[in-house]
KEKE-3310 file (N, C-alpha, C; in steps of 0.2 Angstrom, whole numbers, plus 5000, padded with zeros to 4 digits):
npx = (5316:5331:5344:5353:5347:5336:5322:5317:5321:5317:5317:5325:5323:5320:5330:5337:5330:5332:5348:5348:5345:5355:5365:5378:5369:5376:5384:5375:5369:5378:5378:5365:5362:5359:5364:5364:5345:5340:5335:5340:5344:5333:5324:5332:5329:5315:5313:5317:5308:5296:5301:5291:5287:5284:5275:5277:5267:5262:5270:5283:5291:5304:5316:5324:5341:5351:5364:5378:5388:5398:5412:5420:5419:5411:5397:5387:5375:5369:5373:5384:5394:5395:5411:5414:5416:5424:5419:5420:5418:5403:5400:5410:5423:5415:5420:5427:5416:5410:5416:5420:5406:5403:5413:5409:5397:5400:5399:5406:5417:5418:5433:5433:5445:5447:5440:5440:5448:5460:5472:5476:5473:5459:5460:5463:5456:5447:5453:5459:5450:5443:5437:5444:5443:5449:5453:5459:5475:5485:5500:5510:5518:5512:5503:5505:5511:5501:5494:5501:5502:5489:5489:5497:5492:5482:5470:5458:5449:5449:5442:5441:5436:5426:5416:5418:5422:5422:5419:5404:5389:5385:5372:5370:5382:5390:5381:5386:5397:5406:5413:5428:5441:5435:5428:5426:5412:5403:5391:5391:5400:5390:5382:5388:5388:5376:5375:5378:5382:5392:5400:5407:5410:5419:5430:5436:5441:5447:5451:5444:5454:5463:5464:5473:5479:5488:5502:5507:5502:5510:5515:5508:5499:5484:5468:5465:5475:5475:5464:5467:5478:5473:5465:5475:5483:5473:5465:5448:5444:5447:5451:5456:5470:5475:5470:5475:5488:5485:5478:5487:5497:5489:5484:5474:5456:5447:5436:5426:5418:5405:5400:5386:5382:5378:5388:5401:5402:5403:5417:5424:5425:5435:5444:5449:5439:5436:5422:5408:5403:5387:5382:5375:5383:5375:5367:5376:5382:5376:5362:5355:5354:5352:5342:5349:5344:5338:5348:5355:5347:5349:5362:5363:5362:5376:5381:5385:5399:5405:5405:5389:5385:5377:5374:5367:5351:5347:5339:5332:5331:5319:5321:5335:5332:5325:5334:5342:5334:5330:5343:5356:5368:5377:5374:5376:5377:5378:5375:5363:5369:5377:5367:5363:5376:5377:5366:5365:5379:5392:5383:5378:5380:5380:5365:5362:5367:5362:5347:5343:5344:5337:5326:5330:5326:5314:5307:5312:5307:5293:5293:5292:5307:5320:5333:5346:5349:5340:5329:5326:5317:5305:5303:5291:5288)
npy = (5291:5296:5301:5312:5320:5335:5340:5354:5354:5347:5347:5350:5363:5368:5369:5379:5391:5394:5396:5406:5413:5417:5420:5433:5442:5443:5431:5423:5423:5420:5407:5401:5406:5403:5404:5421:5421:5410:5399:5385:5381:5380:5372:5361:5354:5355:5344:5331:5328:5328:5312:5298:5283:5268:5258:5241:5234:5220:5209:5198:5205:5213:5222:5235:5237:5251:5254:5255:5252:5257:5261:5253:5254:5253:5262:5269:5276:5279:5290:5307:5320:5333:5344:5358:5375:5389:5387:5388:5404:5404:5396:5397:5386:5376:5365:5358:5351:5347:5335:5328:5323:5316:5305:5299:5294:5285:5290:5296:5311:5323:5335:5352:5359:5374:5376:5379:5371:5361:5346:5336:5341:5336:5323:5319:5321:5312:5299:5295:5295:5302:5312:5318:5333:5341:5356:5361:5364:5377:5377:5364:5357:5360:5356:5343:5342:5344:5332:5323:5326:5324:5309:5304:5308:5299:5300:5292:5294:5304:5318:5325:5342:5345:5355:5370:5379:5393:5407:5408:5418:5428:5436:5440:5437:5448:5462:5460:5460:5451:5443:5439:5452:5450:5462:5470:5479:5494:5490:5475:5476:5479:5471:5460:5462:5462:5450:5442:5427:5422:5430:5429:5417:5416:5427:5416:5407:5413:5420:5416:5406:5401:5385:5374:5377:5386:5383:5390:5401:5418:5427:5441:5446:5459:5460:5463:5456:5443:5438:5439:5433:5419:5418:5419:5405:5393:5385:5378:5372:5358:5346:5331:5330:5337:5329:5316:5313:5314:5305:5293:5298:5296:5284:5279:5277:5287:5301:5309:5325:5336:5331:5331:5327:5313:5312:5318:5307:5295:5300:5300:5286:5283:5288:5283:5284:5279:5283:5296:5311:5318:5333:5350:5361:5362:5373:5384:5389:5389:5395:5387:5375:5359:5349:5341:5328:5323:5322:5313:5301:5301:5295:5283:5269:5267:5262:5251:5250:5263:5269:5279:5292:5306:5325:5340:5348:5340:5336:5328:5315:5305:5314:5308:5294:5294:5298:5286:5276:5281:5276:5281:5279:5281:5296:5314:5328:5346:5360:5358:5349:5362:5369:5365:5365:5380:5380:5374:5374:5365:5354:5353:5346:5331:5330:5336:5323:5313:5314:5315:5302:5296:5299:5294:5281:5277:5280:5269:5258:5260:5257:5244:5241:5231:5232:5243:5244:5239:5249:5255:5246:5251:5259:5273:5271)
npz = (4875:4874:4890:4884:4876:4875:4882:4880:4867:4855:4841:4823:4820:4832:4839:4831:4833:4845:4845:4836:4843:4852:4844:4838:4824:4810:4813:4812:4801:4794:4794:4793:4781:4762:4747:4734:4730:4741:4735:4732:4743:4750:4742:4742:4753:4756:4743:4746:4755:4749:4746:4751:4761:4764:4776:4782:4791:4794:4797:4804:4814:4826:4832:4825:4819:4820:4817:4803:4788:4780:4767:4773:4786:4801:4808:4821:4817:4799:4798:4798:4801:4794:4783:4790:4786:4797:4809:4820:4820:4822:4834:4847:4849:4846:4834:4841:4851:4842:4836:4849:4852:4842:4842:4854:4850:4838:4826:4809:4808:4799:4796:4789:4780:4783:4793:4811:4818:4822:4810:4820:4832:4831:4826:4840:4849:4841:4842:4830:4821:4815:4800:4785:4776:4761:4755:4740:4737:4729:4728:4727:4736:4746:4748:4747:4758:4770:4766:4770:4785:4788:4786:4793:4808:4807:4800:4791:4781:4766:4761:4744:4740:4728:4722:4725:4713:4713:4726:4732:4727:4743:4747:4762:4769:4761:4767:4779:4780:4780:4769:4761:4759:4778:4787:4803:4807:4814:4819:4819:4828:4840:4840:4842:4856:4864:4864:4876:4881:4867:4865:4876:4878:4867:4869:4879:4872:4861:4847:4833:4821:4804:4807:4804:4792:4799:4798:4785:4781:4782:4794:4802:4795:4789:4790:4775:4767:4772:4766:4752:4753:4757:4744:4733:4737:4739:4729:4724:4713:4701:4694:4683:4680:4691:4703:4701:4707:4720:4721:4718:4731:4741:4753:4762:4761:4748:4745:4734:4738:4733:4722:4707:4698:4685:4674:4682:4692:4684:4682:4694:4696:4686:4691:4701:4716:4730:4735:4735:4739:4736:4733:4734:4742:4754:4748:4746:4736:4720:4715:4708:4706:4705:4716:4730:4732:4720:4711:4717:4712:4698:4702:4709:4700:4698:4712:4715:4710:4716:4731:4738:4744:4752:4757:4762:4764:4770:4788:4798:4807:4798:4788:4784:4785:4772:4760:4764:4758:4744:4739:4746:4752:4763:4775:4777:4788:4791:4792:4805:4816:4818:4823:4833:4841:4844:4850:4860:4867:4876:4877:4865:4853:4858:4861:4849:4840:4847:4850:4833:4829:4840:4832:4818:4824:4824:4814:4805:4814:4814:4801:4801:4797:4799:4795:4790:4777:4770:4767:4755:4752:4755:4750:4742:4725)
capx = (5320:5338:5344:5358:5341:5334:5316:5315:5321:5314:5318:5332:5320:5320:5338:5339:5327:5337:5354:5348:5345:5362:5370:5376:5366:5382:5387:5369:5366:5381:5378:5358:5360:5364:5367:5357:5339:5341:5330:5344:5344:5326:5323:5335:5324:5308:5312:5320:5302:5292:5299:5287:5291:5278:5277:5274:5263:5260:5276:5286:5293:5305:5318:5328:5347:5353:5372:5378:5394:5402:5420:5424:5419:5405:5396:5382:5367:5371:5375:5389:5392:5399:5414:5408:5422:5425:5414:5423:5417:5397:5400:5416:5426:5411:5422:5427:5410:5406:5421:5418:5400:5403:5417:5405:5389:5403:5398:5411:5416:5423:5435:5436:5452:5445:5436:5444:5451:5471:5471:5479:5467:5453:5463:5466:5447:5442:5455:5462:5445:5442:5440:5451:5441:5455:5453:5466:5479:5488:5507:5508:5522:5507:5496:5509:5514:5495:5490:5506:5500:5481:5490:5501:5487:5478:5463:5455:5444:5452:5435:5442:5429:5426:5411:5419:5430:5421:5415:5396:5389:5380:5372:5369:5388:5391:5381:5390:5407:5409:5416:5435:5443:5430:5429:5420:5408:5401:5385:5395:5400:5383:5376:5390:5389:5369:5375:5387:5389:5394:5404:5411:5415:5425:5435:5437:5443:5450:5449:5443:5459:5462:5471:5476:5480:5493:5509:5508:5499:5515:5514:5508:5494:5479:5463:5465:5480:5474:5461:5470:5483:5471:5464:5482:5487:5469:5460:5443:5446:5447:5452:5460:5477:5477:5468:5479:5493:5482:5477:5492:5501:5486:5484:5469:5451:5446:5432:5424:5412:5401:5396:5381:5381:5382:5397:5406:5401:5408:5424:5426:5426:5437:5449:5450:5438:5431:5416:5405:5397:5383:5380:5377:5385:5371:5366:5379:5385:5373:5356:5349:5356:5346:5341:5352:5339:5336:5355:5357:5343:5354:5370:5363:5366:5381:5382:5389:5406:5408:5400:5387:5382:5375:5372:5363:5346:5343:5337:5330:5329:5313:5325:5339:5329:5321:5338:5345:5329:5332:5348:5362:5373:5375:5370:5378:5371:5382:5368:5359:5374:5380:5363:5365:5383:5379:5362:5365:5386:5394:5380:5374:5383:5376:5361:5358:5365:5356:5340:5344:5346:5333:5322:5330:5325:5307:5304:5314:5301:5287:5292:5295:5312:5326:5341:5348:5352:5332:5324:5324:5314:5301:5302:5285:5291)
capy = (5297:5296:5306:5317:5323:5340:5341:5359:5356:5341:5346:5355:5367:5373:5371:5384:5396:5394:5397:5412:5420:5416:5421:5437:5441:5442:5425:5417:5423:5416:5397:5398:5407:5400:5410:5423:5420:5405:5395:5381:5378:5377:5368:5355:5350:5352:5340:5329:5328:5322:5305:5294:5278:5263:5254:5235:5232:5212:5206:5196:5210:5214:5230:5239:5240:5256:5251:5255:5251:5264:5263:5248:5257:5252:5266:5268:5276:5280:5299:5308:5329:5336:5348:5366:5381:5393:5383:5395:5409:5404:5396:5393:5379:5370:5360:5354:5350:5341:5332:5324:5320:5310:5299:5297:5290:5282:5292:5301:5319:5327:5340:5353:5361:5382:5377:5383:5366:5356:5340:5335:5341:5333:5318:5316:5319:5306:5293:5295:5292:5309:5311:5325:5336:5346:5362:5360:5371:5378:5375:5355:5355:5362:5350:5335:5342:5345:5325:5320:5326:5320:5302:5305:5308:5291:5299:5283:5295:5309:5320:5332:5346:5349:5362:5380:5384:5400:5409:5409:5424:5426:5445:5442:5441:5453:5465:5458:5461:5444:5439:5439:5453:5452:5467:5474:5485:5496:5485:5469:5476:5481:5465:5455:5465:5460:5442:5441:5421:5421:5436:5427:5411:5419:5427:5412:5403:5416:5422:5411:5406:5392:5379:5369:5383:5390:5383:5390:5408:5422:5430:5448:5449:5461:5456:5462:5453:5437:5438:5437:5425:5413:5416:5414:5398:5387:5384:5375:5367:5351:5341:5323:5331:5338:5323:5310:5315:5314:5297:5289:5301:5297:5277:5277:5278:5293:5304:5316:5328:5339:5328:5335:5324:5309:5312:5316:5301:5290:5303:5299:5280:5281:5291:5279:5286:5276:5285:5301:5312:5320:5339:5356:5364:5366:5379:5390:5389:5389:5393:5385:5371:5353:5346:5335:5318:5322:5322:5306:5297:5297:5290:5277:5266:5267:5261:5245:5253:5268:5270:5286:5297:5315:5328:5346:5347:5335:5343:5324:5308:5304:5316:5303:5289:5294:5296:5280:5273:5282:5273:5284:5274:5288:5303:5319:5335:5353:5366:5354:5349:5368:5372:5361:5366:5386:5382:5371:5374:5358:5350:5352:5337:5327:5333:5333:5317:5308:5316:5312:5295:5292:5301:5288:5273:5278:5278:5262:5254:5262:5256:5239:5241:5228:5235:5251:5242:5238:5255:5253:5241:5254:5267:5272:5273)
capz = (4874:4878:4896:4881:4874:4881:4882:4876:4860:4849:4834:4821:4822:4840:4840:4825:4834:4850:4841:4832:4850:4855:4842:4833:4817:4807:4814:4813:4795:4790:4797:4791:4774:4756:4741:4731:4735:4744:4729:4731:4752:4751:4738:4744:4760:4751:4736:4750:4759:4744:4746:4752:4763:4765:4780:4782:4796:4796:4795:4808:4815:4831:4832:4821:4822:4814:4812:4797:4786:4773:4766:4777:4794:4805:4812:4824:4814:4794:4797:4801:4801:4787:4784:4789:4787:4801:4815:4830:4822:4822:4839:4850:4853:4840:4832:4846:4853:4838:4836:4855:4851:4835:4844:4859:4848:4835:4821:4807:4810:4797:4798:4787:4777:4784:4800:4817:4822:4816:4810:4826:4838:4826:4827:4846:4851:4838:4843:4824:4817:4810:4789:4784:4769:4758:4749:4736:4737:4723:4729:4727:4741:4755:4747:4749:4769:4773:4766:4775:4792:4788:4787:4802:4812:4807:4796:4789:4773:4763:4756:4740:4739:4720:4721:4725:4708:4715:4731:4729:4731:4747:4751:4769:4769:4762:4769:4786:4780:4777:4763:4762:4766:4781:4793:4810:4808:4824:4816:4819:4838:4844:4838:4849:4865:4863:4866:4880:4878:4863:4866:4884:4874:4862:4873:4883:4866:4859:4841:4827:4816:4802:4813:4798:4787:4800:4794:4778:4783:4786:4800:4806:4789:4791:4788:4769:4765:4774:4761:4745:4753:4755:4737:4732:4740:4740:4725:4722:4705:4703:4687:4683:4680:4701:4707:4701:4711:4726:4722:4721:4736:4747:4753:4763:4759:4745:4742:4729:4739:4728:4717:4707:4689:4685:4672:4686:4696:4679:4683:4700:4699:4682:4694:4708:4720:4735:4736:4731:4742:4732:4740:4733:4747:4756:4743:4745:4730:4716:4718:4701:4705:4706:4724:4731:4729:4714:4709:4718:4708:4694:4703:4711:4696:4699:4718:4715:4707:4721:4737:4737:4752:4752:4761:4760:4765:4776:4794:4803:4808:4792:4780:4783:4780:4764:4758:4763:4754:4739:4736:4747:4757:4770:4773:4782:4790:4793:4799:4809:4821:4819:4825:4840:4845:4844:4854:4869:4867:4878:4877:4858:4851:4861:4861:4843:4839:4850:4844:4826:4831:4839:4826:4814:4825:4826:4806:4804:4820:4812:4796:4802:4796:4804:4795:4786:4770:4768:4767:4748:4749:4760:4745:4737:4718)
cpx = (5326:5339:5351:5351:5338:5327:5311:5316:5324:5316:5323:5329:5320:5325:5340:5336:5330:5343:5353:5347:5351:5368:5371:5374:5372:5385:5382:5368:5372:5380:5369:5357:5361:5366:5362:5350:5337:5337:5335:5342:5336:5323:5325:5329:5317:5306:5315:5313:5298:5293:5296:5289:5285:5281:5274:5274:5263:5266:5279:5292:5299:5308:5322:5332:5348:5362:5373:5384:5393:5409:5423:5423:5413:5405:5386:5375:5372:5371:5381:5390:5399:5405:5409:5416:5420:5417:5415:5419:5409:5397:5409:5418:5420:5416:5425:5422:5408:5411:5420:5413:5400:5411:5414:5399:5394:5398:5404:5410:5420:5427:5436:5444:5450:5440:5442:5447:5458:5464:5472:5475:5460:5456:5464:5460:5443:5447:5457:5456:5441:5443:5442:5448:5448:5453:5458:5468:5483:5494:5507:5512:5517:5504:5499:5509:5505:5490:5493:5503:5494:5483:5495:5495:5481:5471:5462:5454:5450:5446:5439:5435:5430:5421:5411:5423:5425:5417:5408:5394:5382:5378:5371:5379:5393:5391:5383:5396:5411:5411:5422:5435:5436:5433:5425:5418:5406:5395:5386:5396:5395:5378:5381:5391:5379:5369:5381:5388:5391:5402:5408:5414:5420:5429:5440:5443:5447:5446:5448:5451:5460:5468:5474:5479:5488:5500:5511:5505:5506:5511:5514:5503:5488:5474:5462:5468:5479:5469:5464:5477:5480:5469:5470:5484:5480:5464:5455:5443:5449:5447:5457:5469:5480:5474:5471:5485:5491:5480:5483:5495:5495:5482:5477:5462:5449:5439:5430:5417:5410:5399:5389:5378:5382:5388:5404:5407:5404:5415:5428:5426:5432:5445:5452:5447:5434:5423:5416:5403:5391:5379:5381:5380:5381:5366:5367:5382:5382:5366:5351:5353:5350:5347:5347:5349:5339:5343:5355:5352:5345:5359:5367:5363:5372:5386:5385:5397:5407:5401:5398:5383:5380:5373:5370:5356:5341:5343:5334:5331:5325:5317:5332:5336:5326:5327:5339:5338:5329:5338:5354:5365:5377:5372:5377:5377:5377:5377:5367:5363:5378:5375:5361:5371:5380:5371:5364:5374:5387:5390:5377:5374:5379:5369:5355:5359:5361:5348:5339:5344:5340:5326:5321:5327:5318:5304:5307:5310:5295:5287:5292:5300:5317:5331:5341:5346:5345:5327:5324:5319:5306:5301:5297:5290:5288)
cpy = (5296:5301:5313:5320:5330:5343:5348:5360:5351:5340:5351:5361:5372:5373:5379:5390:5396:5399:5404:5419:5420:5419:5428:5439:5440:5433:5420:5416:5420:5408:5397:5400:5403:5405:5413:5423:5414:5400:5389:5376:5375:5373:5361:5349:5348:5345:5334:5325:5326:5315:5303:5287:5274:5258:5245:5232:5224:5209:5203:5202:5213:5221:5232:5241:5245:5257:5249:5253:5254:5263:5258:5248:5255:5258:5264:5269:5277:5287:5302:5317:5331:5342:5356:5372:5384:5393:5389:5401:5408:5401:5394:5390:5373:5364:5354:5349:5344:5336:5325:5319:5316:5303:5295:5292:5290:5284:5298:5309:5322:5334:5346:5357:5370:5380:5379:5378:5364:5351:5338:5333:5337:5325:5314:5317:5313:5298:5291:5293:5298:5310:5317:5328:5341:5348:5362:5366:5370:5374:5365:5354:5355:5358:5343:5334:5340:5336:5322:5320:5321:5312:5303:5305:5304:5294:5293:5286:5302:5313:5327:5334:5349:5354:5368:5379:5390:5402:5410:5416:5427:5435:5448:5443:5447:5461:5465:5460:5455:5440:5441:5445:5454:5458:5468:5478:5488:5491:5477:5468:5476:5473:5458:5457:5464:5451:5439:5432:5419:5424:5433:5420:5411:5423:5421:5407:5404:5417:5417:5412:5398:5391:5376:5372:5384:5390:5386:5399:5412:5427:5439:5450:5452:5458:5455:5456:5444:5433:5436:5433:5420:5412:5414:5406:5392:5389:5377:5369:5361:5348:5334:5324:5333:5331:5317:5308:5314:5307:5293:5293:5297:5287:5274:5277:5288:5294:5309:5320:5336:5338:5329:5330:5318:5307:5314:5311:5296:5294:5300:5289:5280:5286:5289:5282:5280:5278:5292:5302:5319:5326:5344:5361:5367:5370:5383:5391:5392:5387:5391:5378:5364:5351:5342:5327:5318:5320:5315:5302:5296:5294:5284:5270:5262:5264:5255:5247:5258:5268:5277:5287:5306:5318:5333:5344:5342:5337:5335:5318:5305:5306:5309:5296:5289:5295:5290:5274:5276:5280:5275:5277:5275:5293:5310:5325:5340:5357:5362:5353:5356:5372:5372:5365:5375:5386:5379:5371:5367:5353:5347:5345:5333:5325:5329:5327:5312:5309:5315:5306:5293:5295:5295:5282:5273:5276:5272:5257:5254:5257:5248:5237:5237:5230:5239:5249:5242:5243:5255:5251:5246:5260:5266:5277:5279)
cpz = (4878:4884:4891:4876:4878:4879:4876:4868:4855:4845:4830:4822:4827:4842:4835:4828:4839:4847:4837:4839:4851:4851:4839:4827:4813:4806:4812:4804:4794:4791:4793:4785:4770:4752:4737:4733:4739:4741:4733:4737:4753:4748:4737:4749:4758:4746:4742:4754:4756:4745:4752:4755:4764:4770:4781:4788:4801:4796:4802:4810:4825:4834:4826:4821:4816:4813:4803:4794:4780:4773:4770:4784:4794:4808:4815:4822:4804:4793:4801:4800:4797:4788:4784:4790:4794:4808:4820:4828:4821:4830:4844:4854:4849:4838:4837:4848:4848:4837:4843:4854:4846:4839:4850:4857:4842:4829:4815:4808:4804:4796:4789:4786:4784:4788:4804:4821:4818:4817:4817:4831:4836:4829:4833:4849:4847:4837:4836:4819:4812:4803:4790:4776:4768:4754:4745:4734:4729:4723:4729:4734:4747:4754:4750:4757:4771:4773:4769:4782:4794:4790:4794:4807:4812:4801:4791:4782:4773:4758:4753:4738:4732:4718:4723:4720:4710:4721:4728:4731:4737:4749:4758:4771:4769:4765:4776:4787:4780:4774:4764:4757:4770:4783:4798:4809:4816:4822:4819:4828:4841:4843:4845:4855:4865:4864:4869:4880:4873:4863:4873:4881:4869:4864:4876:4881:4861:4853:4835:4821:4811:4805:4808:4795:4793:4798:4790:4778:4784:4790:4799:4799:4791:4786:4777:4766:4768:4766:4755:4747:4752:4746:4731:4732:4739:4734:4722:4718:4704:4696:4688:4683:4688:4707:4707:4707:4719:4727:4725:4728:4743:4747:4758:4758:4755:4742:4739:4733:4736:4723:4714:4700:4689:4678:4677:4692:4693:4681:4688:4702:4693:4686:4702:4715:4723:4735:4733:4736:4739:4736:4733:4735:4752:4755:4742:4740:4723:4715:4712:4701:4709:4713:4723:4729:4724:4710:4711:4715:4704:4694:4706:4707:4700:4707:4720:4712:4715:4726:4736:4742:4748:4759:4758:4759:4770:4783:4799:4801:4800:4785:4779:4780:4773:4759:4759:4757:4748:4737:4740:4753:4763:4769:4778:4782:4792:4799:4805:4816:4823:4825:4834:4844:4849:4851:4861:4870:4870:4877:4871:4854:4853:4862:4855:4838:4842:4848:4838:4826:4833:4835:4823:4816:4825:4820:4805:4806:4816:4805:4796:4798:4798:4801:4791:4780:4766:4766:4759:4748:4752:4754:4740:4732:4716)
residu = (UNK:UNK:UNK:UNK:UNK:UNK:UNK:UNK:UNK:UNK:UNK:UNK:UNK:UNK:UNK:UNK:UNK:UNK:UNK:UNK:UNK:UNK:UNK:UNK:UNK:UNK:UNK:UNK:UNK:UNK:UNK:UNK:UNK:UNK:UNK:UNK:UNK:UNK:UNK:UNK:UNK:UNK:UNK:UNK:UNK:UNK:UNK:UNK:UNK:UNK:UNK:UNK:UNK:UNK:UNK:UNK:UNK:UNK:UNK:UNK:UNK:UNK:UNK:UNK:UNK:UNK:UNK:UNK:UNK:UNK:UNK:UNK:UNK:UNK:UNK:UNK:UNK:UNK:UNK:UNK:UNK:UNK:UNK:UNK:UNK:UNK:UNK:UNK:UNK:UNK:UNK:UNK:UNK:UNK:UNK:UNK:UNK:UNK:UNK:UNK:UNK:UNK:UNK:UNK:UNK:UNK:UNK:UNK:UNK:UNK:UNK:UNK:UNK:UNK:UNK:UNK:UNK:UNK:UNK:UNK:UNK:UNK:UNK:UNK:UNK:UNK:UNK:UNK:UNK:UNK:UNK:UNK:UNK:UNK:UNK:UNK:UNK:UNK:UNK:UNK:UNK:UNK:UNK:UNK:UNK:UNK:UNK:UNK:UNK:UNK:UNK:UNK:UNK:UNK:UNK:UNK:UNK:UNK:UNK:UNK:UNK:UNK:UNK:UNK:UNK:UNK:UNK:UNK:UNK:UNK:UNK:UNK:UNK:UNK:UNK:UNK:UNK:UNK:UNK:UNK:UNK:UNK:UNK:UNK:UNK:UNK:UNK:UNK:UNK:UNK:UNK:UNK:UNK:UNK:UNK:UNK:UNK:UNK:UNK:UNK:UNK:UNK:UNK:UNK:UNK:UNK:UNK:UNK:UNK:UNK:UNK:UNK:UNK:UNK:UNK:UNK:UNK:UNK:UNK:UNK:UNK:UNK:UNK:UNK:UNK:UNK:UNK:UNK:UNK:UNK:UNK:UNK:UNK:UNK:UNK:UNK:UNK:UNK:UNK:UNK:UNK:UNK:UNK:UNK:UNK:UNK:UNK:UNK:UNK:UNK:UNK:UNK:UNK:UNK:UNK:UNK:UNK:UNK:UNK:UNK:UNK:UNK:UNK:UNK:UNK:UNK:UNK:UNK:UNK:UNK:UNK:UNK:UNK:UNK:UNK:UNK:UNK:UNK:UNK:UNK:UNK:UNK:UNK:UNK:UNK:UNK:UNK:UNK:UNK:UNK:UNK:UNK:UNK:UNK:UNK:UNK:UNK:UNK:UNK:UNK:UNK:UNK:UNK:UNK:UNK:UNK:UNK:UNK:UNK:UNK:UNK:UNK:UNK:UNK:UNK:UNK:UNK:UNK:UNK:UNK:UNK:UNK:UNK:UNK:UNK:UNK:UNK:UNK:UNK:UNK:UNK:UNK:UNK:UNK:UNK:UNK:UNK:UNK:UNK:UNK:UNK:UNK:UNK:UNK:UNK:UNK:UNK:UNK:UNK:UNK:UNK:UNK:UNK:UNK:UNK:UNK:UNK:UNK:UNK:UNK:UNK:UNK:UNK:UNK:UNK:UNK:UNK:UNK:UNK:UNK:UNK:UNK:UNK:UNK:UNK:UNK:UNK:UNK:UNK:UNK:UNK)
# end
């Protein structure tokens, strides 16, 4: 076990029961809920945990490098931490944190559009290696300026998110006050004076805002009015007619993340996409919606045309692997690294990739597995 490992807490788990002490319920439920009755979140990890992996014992067998290659890039294990909105306000300065910890153990970090960090700053802790997710805005001009900076600021990936044409509807939010317009309740205060560091880091760090967003935000809007600017200006919806234009505008590497069907996985190579990352958002979207594994059993097909990763549901080291052995070609985790930052803060990152990592190397060992690419061959049908 690595010396970035901390003894008390193993696993996502005892990072998640941590992180729930720390935080305010308001802040926890929204990083650990999904939507409706949470059918979807749970259903992901479950169905995720049926697969089955077979180890070959006899075999001339020595270690197992977990070096992986996605999109052209070498990375150190096959997972990397997914876009998660409004990171500061479940713990702050997170994106930060996570941002460090993914260029340290040379794994992607991607940033999203409505977390609490810029491109810029994304960009200057990951040495330009940060992917740049885009919430597609209505205006084409903010869309142009905002992919403009992405490439000024070296981003290598470009992930457009096609799974919100609508805010899911989540009841812990709302009875939080969380949903746009949020608000403070006396419910809300009494819950953050109950957890002075969270309540002392957020001072420290100030107040959670979209960093990305600000150019394009007018100044001096209450909390109402922020609300329906953003619903104004950044829309979900995603078709061949707004995608095109982002094709050709944008020169590096390009991803479709949300991917759920495999008609839109034939869409997304007939639209010139690099890759697919096959997610239901976690679950916050659409709680009748099929697993993630299971979605990706019917694109993998397809895996010789466009590179296919997912995320949502996966929670370890063993979930990554029965992914990559199901056919993904990465993987990436939100909660999981959320769960790390908000519990051991500076340290989380660290923490919990290292832990994830060496999860991963223990089922590869076990498996007598020598490289990434092989776990296929390790999947009971």
């Amino acid at each position: 076990m690595t010396s970035e490992i901390c003894s008390r807490y193993p696993s996502i788990s005892d990072l998640r029961e941590k992180a729930k002490n720390r935080l305010p319920q308001f802040a926890f439920e929204y990083l650990d809920g999904g939507c409706n009755e949470d059918v979807s979140i749970i259903r992901n990890t479950a169905e995720i945990r049926e697969v089955q992996l077979q180890p070959r014992y006899l075999r001339n067998f020595g270690e197992s490098d977990t070096q992986t290659k996605v999109l052209g890039m070498e990375f150190d294990a096959p997972f990397g931490i997914s876009p998660v909105g409004l990171q500061g306000l479940m713990w702050p300065n997170s994106p930060e944190i996570l941002a460090k910890a993914a260029q340290k153990h040379n794994v992607p970090f991607i940033l999203s559009s409505v977390t609490t960090m810029g491109i810029e700053r994304a960009s200057e802790l990951t040495e330009g290696k940060a992917w740049f997710q885009l919430y597609n805005p209505v205006d084409d001009a903010v869309r142009n300026d905002i992919i403009d900076r992405a490439e000024a600021a070296g981003c290598p990936v470009l992930v457009l998110l096609c799974d919100v044409p609508t805010f899911g509807y989540r009841p812990r939010d709302i009875r939080n006050g969380l949903a746009l317009p949020p608000k403070m309740s006396l419910k809300n205060i009494l819950q953050i004076l109950g957890k002075p560091a969270w309540a002392y880091n957020t001072l420290k760090y100030g107040q959670p805002t979209f960093e990305t967003l600000k150019p394009y935000t007018p100044e001096g809007l209450n909390l109402k009015q922020l609300g329906q600017f953003m619903d104004r200006t950044f829309s979900g919806k995603l078709n061949a007619e707004k995608i095109k234009p982002i094709r050709d505008k944008w020169k590096g590497k390009l991803v479709l993340k949300g991917v759920a069907s495999e008609q839109d996985t034939k869409d997304a190579i007939d639209l010139g996409f690099d890759g697919i990352i096959v997610s239901n958002h976690g679950g916050r979207q659409l709680d009748a919606a099929q697993s993630t594994i299971n979605s990706l059993r019917e694109m993998t097909k397809y895996g010789d045309q466009i590179e296919i990763m997912i995320d949502s549901g996966l929670r370890s080291g063993p979930d990554i692997a029965r992914a990559m052995a199901s056919g993904a070609k990465f993987t990436f985790m939100g909660r999981s690294f959320m769960y790390g930052a908000a519990a051991l803060g500076n340290k989380g990152g660290d923490h919990t990739i290292s832990m994830v990592k060496t999860q991963f190397k223990q089922v590869m060992d076990q498996l007598c597995c020598g490289r990434v690419e092989d776990l296929p061959n390790h999947l009971i049908k």
